[in-house]
LUMNU-590518 format. One record per residue (C-alpha): residue number from 1; x, y, z; residue in three letters. Coordinates in Angstrom, 2 decimals, m for minus. Layout:
<pts>
<pt NUM; <X; Y; Z>; "ALA">
...
</pts>
This chain:
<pts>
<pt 1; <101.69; 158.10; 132.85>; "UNK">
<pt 2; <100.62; 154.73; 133.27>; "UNK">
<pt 3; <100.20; 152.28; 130.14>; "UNK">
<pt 4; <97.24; 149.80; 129.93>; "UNK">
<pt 5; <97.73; 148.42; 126.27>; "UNK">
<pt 6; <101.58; 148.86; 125.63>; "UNK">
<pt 7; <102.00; 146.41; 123.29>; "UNK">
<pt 8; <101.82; 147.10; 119.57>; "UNK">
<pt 9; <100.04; 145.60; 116.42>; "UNK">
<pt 10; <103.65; 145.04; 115.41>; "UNK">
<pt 11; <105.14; 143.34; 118.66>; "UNK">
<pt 12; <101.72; 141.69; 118.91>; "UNK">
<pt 13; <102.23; 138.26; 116.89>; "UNK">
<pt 14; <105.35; 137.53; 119.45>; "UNK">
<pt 15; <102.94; 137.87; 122.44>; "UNK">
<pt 16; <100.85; 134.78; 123.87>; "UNK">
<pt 17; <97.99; 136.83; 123.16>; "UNK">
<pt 18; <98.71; 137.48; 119.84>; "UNK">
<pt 19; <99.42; 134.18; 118.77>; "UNK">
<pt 20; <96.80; 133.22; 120.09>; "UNK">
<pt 21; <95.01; 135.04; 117.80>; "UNK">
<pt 22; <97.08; 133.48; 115.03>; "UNK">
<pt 23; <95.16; 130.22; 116.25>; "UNK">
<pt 24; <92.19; 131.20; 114.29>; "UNK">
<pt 25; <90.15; 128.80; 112.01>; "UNK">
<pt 26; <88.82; 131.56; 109.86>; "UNK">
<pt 27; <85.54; 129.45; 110.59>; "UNK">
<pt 28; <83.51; 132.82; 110.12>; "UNK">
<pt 29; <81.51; 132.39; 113.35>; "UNK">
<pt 30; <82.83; 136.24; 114.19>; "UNK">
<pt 31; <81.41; 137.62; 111.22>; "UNK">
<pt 32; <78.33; 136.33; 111.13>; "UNK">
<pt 33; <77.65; 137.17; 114.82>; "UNK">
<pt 34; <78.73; 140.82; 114.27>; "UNK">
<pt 35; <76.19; 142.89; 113.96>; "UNK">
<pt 36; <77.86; 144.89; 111.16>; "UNK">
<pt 37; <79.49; 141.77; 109.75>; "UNK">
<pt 38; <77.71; 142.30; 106.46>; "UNK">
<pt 39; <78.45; 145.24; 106.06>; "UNK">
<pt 40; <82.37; 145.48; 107.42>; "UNK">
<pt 41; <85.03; 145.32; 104.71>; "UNK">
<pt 42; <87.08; 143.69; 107.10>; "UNK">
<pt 43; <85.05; 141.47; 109.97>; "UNK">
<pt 44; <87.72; 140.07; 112.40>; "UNK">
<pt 45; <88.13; 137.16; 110.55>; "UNK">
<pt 46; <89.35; 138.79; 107.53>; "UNK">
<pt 47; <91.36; 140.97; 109.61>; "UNK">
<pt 48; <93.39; 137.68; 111.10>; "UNK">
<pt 49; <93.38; 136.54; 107.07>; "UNK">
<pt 50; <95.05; 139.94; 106.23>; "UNK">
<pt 51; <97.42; 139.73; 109.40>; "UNK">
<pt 52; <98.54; 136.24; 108.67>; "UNK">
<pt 53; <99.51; 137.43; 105.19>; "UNK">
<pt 54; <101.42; 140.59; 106.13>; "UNK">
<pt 55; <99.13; 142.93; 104.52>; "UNK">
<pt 56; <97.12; 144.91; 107.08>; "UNK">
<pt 57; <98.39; 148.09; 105.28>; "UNK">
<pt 58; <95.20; 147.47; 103.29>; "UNK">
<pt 59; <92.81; 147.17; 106.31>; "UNK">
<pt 60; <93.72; 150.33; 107.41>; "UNK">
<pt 61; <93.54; 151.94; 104.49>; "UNK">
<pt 62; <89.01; 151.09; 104.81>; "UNK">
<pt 63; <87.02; 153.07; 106.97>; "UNK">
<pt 64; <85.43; 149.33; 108.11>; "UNK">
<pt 65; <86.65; 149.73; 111.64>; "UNK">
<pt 66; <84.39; 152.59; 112.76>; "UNK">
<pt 67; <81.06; 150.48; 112.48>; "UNK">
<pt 68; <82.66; 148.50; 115.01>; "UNK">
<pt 69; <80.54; 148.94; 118.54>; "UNK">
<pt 70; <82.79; 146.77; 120.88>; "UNK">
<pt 71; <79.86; 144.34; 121.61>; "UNK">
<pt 72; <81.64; 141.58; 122.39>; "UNK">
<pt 73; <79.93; 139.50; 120.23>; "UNK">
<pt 74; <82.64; 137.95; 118.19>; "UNK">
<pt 75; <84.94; 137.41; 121.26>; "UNK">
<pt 76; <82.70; 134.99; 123.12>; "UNK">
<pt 77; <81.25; 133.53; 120.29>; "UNK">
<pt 78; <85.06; 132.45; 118.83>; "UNK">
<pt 79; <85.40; 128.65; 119.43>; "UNK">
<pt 80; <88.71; 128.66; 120.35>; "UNK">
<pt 81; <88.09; 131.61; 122.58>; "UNK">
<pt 82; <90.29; 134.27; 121.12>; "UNK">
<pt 83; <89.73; 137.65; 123.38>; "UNK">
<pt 84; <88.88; 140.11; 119.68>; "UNK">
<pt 85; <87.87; 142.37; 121.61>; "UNK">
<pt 86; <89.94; 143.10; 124.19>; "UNK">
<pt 87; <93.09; 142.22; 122.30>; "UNK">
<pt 88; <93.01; 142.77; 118.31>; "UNK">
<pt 89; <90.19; 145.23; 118.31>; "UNK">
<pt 90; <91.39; 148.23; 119.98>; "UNK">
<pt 91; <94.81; 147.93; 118.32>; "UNK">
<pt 92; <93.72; 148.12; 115.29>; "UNK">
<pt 93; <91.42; 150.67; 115.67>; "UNK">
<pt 94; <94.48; 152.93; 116.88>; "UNK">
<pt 95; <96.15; 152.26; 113.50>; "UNK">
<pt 96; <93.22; 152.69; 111.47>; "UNK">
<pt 97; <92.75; 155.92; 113.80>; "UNK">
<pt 98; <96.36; 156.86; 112.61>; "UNK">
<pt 99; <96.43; 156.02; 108.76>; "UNK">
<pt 100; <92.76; 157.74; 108.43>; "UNK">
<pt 101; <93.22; 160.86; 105.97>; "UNK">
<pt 102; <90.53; 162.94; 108.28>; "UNK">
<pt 103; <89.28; 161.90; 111.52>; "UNK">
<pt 104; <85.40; 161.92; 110.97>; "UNK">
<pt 105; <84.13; 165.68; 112.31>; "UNK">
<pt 106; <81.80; 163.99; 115.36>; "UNK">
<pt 107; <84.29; 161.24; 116.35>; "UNK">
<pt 108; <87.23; 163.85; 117.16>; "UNK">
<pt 109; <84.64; 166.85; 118.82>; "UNK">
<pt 110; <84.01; 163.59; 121.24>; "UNK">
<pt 111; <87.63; 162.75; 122.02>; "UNK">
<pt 112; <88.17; 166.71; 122.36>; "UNK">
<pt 113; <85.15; 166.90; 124.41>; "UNK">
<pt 114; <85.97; 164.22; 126.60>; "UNK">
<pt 115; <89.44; 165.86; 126.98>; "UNK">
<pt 116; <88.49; 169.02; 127.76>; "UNK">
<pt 117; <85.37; 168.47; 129.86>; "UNK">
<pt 118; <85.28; 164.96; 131.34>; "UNK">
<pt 119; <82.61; 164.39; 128.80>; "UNK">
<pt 120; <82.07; 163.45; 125.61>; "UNK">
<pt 121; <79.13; 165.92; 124.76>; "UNK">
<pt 122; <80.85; 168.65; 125.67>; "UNK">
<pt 123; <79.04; 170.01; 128.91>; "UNK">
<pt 124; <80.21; 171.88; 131.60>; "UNK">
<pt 125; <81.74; 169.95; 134.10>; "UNK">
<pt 126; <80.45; 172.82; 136.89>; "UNK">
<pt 127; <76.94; 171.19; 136.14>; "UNK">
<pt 128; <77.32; 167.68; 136.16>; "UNK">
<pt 129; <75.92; 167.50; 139.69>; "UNK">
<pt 130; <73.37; 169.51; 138.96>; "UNK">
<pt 131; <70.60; 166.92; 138.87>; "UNK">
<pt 132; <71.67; 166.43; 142.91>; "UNK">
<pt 133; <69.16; 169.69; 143.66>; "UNK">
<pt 134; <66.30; 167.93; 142.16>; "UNK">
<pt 135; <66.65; 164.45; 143.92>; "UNK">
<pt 136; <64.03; 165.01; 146.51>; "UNK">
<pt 137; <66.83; 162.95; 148.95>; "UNK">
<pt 138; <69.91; 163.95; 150.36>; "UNK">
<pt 139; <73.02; 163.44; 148.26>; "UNK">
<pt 140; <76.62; 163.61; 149.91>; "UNK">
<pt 141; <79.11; 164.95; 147.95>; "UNK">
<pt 142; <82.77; 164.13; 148.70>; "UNK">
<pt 143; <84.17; 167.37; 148.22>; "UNK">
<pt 144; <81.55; 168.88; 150.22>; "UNK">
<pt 145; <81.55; 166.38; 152.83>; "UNK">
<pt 146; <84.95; 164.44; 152.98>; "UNK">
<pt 147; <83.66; 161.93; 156.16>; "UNK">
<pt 148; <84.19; 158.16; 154.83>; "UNK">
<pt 149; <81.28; 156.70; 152.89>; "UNK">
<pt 150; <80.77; 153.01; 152.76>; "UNK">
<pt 151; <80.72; 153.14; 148.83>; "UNK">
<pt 152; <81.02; 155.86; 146.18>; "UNK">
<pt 153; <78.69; 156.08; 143.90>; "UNK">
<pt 154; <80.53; 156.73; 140.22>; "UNK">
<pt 155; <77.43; 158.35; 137.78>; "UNK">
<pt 156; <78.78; 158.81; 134.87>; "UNK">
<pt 157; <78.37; 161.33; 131.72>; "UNK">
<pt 158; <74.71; 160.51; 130.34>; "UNK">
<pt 159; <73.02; 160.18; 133.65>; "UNK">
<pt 160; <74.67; 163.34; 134.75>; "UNK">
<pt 161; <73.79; 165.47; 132.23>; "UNK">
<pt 162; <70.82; 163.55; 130.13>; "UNK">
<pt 163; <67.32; 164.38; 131.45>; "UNK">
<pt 164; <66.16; 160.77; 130.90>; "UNK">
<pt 165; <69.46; 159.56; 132.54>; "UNK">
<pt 166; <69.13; 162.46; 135.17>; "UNK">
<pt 167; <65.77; 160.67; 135.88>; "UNK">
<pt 168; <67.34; 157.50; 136.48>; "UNK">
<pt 169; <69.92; 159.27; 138.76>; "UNK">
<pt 170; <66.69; 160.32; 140.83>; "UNK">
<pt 171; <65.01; 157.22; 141.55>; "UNK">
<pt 172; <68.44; 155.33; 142.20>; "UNK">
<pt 173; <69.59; 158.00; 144.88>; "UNK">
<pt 174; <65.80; 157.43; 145.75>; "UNK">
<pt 175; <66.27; 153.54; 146.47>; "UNK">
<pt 176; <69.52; 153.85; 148.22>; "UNK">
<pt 177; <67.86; 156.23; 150.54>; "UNK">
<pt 178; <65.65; 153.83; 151.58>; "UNK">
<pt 179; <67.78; 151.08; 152.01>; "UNK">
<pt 180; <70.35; 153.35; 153.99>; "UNK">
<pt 181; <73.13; 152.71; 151.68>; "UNK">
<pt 182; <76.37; 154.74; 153.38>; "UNK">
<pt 183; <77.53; 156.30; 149.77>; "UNK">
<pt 184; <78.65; 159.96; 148.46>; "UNK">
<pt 185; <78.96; 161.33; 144.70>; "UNK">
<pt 186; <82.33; 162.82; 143.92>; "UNK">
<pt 187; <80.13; 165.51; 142.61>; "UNK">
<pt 188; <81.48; 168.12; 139.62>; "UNK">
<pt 189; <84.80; 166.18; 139.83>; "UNK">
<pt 190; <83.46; 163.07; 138.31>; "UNK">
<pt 191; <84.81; 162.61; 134.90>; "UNK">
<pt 192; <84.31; 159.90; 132.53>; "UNK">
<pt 193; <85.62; 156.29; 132.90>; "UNK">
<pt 194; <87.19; 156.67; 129.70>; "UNK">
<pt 195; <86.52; 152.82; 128.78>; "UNK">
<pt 196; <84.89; 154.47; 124.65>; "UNK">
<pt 197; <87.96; 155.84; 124.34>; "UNK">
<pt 198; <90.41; 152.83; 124.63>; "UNK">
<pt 199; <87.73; 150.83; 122.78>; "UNK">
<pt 200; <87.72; 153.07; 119.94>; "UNK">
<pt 201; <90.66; 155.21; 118.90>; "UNK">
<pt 202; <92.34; 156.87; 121.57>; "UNK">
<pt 203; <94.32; 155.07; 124.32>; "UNK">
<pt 204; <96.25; 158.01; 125.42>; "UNK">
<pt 205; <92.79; 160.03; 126.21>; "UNK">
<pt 206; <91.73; 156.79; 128.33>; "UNK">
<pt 207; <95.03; 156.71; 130.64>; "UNK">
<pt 208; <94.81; 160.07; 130.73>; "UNK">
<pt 209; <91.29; 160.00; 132.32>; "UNK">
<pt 210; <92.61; 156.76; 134.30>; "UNK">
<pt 211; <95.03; 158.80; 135.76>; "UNK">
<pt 212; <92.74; 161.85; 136.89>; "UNK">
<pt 213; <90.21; 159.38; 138.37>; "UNK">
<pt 214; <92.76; 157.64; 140.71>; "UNK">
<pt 215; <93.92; 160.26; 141.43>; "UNK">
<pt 216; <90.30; 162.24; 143.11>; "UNK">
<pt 217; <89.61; 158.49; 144.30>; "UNK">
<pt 218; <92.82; 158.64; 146.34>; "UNK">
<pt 219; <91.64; 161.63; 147.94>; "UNK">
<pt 220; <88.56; 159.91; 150.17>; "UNK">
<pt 221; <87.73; 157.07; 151.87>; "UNK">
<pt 222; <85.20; 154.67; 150.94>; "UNK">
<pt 223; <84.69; 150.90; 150.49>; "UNK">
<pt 224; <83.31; 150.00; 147.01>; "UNK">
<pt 225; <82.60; 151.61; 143.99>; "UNK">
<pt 226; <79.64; 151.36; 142.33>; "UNK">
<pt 227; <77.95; 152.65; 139.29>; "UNK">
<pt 228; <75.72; 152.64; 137.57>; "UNK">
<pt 229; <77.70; 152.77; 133.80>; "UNK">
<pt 230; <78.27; 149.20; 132.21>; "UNK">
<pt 231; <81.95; 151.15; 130.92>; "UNK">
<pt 232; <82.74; 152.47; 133.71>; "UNK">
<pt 233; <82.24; 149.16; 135.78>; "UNK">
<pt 234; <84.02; 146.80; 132.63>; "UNK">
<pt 235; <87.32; 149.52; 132.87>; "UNK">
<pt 236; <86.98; 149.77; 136.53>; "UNK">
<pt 237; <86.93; 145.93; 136.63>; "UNK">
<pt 238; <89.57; 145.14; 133.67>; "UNK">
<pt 239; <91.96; 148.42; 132.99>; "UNK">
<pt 240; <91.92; 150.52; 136.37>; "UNK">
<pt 241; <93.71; 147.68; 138.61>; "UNK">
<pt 242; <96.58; 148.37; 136.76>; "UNK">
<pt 243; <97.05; 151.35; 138.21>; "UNK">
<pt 244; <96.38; 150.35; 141.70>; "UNK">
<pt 245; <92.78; 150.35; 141.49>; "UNK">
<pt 246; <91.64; 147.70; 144.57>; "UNK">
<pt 247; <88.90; 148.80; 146.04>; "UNK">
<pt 248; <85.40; 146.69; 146.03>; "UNK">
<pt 249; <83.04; 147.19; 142.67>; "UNK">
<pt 250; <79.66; 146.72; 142.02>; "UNK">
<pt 251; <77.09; 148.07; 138.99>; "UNK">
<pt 252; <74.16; 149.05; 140.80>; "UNK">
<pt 253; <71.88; 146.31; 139.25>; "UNK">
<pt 254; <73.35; 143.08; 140.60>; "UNK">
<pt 255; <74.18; 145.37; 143.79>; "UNK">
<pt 256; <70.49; 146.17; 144.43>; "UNK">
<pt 257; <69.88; 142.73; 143.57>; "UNK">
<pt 258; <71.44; 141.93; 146.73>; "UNK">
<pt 259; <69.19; 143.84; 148.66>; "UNK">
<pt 260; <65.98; 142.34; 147.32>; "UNK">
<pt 261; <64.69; 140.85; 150.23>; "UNK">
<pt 262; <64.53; 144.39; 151.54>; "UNK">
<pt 263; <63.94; 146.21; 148.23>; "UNK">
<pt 264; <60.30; 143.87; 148.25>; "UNK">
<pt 265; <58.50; 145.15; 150.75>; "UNK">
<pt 266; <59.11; 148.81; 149.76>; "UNK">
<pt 267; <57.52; 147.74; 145.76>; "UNK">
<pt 268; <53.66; 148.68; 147.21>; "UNK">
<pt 269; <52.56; 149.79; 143.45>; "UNK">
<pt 270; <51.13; 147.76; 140.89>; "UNK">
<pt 271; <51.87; 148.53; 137.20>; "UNK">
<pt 272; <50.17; 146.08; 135.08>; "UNK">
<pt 273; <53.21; 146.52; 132.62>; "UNK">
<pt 274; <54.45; 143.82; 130.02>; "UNK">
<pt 275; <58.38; 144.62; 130.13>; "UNK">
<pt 276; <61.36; 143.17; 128.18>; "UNK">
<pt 277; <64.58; 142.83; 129.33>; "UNK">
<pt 278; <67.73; 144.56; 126.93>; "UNK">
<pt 279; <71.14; 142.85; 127.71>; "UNK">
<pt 280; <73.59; 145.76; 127.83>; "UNK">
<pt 281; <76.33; 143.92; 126.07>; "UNK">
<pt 282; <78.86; 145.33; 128.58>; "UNK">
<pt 283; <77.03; 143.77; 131.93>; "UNK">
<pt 284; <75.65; 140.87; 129.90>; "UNK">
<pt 285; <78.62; 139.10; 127.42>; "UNK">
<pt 286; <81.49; 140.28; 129.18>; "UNK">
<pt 287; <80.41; 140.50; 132.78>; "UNK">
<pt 288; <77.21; 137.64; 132.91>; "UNK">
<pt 289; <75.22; 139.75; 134.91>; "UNK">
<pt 290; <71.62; 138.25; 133.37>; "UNK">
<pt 291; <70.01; 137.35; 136.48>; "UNK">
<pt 292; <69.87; 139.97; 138.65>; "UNK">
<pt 293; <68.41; 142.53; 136.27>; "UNK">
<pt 294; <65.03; 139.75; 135.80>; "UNK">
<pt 295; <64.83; 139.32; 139.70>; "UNK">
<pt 296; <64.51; 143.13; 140.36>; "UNK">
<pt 297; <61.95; 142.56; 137.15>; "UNK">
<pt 298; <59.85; 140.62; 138.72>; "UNK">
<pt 299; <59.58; 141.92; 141.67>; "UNK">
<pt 300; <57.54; 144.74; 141.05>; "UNK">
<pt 301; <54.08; 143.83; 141.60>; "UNK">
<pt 302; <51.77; 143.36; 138.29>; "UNK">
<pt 303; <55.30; 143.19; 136.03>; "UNK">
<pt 304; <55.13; 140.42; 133.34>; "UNK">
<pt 305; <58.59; 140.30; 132.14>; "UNK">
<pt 306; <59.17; 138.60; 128.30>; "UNK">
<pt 307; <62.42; 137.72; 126.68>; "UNK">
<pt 308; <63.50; 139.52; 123.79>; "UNK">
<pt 309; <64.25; 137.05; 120.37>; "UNK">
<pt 310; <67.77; 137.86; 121.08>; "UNK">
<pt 311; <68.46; 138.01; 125.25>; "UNK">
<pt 312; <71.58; 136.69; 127.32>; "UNK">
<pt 313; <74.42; 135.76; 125.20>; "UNK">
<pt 314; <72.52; 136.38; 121.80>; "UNK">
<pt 315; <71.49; 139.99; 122.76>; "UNK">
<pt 316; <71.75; 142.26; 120.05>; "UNK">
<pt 317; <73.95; 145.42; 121.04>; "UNK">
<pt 318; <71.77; 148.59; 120.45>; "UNK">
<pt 319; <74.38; 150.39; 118.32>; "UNK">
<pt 320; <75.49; 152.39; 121.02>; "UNK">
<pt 321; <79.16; 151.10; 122.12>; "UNK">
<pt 322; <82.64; 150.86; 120.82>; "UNK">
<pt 323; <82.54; 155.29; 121.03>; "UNK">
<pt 324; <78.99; 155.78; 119.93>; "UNK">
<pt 325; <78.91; 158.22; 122.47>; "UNK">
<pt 326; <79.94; 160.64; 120.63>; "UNK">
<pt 327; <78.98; 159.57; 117.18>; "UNK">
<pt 328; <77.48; 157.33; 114.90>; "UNK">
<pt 329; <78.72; 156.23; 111.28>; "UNK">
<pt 330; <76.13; 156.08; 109.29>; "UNK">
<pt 331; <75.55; 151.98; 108.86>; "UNK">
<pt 332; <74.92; 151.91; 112.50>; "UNK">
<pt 333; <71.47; 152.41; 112.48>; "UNK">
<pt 334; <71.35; 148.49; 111.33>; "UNK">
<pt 335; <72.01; 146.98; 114.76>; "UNK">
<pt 336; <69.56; 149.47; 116.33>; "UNK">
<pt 337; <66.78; 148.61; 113.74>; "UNK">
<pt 338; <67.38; 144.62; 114.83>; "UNK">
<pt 339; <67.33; 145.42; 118.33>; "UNK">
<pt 340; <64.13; 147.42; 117.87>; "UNK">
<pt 341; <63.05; 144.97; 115.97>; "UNK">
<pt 342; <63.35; 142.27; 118.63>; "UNK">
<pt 343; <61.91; 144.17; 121.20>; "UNK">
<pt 344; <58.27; 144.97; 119.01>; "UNK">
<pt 345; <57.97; 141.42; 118.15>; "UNK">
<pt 346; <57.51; 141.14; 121.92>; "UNK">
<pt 347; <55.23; 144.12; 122.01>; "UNK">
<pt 348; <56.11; 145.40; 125.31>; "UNK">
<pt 349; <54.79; 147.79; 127.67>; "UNK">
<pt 350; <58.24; 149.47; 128.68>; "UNK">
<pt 351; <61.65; 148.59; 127.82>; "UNK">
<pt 352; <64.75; 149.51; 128.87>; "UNK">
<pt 353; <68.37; 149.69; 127.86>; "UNK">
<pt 354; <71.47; 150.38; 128.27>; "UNK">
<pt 355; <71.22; 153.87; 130.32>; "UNK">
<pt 356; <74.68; 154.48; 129.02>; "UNK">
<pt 357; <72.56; 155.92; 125.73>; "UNK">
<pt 358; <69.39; 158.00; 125.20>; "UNK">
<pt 359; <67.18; 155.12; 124.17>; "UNK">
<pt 360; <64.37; 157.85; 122.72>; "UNK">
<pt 361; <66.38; 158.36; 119.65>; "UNK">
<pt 362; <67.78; 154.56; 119.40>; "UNK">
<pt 363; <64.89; 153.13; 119.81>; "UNK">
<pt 364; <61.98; 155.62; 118.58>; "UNK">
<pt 365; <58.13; 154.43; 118.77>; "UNK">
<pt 366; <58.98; 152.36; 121.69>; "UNK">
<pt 367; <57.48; 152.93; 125.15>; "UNK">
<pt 368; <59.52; 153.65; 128.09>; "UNK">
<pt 369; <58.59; 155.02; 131.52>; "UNK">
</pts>
């Protein structure tokens, strides 16, 4: 089985990326940016503090990790640039994982779900194409139709099975129609990326799943991936290359971006909506996709598109990542509150999110089509 991450919290410090962590100014610019930082027993700062003097025995021995949702925030807000998230992070969640006297109830019917079915809610995986027979376009499906596609189209867990999601699954297989993208689904043998599980607890589940996904992409022949999952595109992007992974990748926002020009004169219906704009934190602070999504915006005839308080850079993460997609601790309904929050003051029409979650129950009262 391949290994992504096989270096240890111990071997860590004799790394370049781990003393590179031990670079850190404990300036507190990590903390404050998090959105749980006030409420975290140990932010990343005091994490490096408790590293530095040889007593993160005690940091594991706190429950602070799990309110952490892998937003990136404190990695590309660290002056001196220290990847948190992609380095110290996930390590230490797999030893706080490990020295935990019971894994919380929702967190481990998740990893067992995501184990057993390819997803972490637990549905059958003989229905995750079900959605297909409602599309109102034809959808290829690789195992039904092995012919070479130009790209395949990776879905994902909540637009497979969510209705909301489902509904998003409709209009995109709607708009590649139209444009005559070449593309196929792989279908009922999709199964998650597995990026929430090496951001949260469980590396071993996510090579796992990186191993069963190379291994159904090796069986076609097609061009590009793309998807429509911020995680699946960041472990496509950053984890799967390891093991070979080299084919083209796009997330279906700044690919349909490039079709604008001929996505334009298809928009014939005016909405009169007010819309703002939620940076997923995935396509936004680790990937700086922040233009596309506004072009596609404003494109629609009779859309007015407002910024959020918090957009780009400062977007506040909607509570949702770091293995929220399974569960929530309960202080995470802070960060959805301020996201909420930032989205009223606007007082928008619709709004949208990261698709990745059902936005009804993070964000309740507001509208979206």
């Amino acid at each position: 089985m391949a290994t992504c991450c096989p270096v240890t919290l111990e071997e860590l410090p004799r790394y370049p990326e781990g003393k590179e962590i031990l670079t850190c100014l404990q300036c507190g610019v990590c903390s404050g940016t998090c959105p749980y930082g006030d409420v975290m027993e140990y932010p990343p700062r005091r994490m490096i503090a408790m590293m530095r003097a040889g007593m993160l025995e005690k940091v594991f021995t706190s429950d602070s990790l799990l309110s952490c949702v892998a937003c990136y925030a404190c990695m590309v807000k660290c002056p001196r640039g220290i990847r948190l998230t992609d380095n110290l992070l996930p390590l230490m969640k797999e030893q706080t994982l490990v020295h935990l006297p019971e894994l919380p109830n929702e967190l481990q019917r998740a990893l067992q779900n995501t184990l057993r079915y390819g997803n972490p809610m637990g549905e059958p995986s003989r229905k995750r194409a079900a959605w297909v027979k409602t599309a109102g376009v034809p959808i290829r499906i690789f195992s039904e139709d092995r012919r070479p596609a130009d790209a395949l189209w990776f879905v994902e867990c909540y637009t497979s099975y969510y209705p909301r999601g489902q509904d998003n699954c409709r209009a995109t297989a709607k708009v590649f129609h139209r444009l005559g993208i070449d593309y196929a689904i792989l279908g009922n043998e999709e199964k998650c990326a597995g990026e929430c599980g090496r951001l949260t607890w469980e590396p071993g589940l996510f090579e796992t799943l990186m191993d069963y996904n190379m291994a159904v992409f090796q069986k076609y022949q097609f061009n590009r991936v793309v998807t429509s999952c911020p995680h699946a595109h960041n472990a496509f992007k950053n984890r799967y290359p390891a093991l070979g992974f080299n084919w083209g990748l796009e997330h279906t926002t700044p690919f349909l971006g490039k079709h604008l020009a001929r996505l334009k004169p298809l928009l014939t219906r005016k909405l009169n909506y007010t819309v703002t704009y939620h940076d997923s934190c995935c396509l936004g602070r680790q990937n700086e996709f922040y233009e596309a999504p506004r072009q596609l915006l404003r494109a629609i005839p009779g859309v007015k598109l407002v910024e959020m308080v918090h957009n780009r850079v400062n977007s506040i993460c909607c509570g949702g990542g770091g293995g929220a997609c399974g569960w929530t601790p309960t202080s995470r309904p802070k960060a959805t509150n301020g996201c909420r929050k930032g989205a009223y003051r606007r007082r928008p029409t619709p709004a949208r999110t990261c698709w990745r979650f059902p936005a009804p129950t993070r964000f309740p009262g507001l509208k979206t089509p």
